[in-house]
N, C-alpha and C positions, 0 to 999 in steps of 0.2 A: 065882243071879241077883244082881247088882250093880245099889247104885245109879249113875248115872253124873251128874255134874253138868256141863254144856258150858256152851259161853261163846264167844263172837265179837266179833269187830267187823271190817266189811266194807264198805269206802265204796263199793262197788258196789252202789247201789240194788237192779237185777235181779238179781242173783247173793246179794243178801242174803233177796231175798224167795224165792226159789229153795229156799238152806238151812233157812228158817226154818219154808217148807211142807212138806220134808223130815223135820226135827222136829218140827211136830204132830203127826207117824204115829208118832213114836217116845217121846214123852213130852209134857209138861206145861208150859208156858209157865210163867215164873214172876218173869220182869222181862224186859225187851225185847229183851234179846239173850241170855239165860241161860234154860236149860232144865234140865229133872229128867229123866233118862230111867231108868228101872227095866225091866233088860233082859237076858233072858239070855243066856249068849256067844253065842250064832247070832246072832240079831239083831243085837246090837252088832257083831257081825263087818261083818252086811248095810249097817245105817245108816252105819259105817265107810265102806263101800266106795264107798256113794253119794254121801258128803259129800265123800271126796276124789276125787274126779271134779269138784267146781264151786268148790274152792274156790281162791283162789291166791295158793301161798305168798310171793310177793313180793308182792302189797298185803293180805292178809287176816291176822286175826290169829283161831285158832282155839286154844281149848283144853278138853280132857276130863279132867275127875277122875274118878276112880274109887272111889266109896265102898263100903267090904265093908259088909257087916251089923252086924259088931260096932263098927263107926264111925257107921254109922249109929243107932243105939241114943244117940249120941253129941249130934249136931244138936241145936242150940238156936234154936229157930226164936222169935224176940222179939215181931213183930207179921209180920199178913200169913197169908197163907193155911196150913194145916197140909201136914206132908211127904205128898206121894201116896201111899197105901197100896195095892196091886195083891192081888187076892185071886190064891191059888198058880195057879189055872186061868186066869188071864190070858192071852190069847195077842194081842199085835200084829199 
């Protein structure tokens, strides 16, 4: 399970609120267009498949990092809410 950290900007009002209710199911709001998602490859595959279905690559700007664990260990979180912690029986 990776963490995955997304990020957008999408001057399509509808097609942004679209994405963004897409990613409540998959992770953690955590500024207004960046999310947390902690997810293992299945899902990620899933959330993958259903974001690029809405998004569009000539006006949108979409991007996914990929945090391992041991990068994780890493985050330095200064102020603001603490990193999501997902117990192993998690299931999305």
């Amino acid at each position: 399970m990776l963490l995955y950290l997304v990020t957008y900007d999408i001057p399509c009002n509808r097609r942004r609120k679209k994405v963004s209710d897409i990613l409540e199911g998959y992770g953690r709001r955590v500024q207004y267009s960046v999310f947390e998602c902690r997810l293992p490859a299945k899902k990620y595959r899933e959330m993958r498949q259903r974001l690029l279905k809405l998004i569009d690559p000539e006006e949108d700007g979409f991007r996914v990092y990929p945090i391992s664990g041991h990068t994780v260990e890493q985050i330095e979180i200064w102020c603001g809410s603490p990193l999501t912690e997902f117990p192993a029986s998690t299931i999305i």
